[in-house]
C-alpha positions as CSV (number, residue, x, y, z in Angstrom):
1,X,60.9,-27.0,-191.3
2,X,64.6,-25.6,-191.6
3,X,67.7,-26.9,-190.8
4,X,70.6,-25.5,-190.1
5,X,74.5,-27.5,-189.0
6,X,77.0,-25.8,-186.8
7,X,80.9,-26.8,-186.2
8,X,81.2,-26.6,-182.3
9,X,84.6,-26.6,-181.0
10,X,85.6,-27.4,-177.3
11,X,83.3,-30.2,-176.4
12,X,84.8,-33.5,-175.3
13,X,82.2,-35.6,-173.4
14,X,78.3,-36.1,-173.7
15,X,78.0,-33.7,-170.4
16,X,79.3,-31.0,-172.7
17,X,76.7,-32.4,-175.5
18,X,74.0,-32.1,-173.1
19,X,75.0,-28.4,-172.5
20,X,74.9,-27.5,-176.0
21,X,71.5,-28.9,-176.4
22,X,70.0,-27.7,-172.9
23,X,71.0,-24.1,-174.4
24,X,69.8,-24.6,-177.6
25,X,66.5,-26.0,-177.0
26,X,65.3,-23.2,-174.9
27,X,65.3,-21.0,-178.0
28,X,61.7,-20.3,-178.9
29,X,60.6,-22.3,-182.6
30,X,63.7,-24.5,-181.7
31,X,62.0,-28.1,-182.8
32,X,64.9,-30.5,-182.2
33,X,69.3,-30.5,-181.8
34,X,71.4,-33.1,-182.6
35,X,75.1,-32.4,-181.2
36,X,77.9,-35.0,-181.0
37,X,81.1,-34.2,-179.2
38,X,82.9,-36.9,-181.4
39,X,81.8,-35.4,-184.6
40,X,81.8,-31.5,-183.2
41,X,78.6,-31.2,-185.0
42,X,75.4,-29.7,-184.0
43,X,72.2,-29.9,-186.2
44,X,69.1,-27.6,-185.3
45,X,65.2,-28.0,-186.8
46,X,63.2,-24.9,-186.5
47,X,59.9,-24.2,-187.5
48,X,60.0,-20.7,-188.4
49,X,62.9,-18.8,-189.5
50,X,65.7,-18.5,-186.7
51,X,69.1,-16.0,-186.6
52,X,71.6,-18.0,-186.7
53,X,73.7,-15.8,-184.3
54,X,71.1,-16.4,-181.9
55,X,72.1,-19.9,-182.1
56,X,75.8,-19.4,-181.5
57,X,74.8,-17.3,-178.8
58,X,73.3,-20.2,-177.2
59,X,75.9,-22.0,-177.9
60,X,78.5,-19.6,-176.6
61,X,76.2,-19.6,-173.7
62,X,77.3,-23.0,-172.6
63,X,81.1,-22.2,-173.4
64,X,81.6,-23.4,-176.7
65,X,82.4,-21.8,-179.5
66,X,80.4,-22.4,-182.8
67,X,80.3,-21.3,-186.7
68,X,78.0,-22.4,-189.0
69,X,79.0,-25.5,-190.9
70,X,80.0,-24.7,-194.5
């Protein structure tokens, strides 16, 4: 399993969460996300190796921006 953390900006409310995750989960090898809108964190398990642009995409998607955490 990898993981990989993302700073999401723009989220204020668990609608906004749910969103985010909606997005995220429908990429394919996606296992779980965890996203807070108090934190502006998102954390994404794969099981096989996953772009991470394809994961701000996603996130973008749901009109949020996103970086990877550093």
């Amino acid at each position: 399993m990898n993981t990989s953390e993302f700073e999401v900006t723009g989220m204020t409310c668990g609608h906004c969460e749910l969103s985010v995750r909606e997005e995220v989960q429908e990429i394919p090898s996606v296992e779980s996300v965890e996203v807070s809108h108090r934190t502006g964190r998102l954390t994404v398990t794969n099981n096989r190796p996953l772009e991470q642009a394809a994961i701000v995409a996603a996130i973008e998607e749901a009109g949020y921006r996103a970086v990877p955490a550093a």
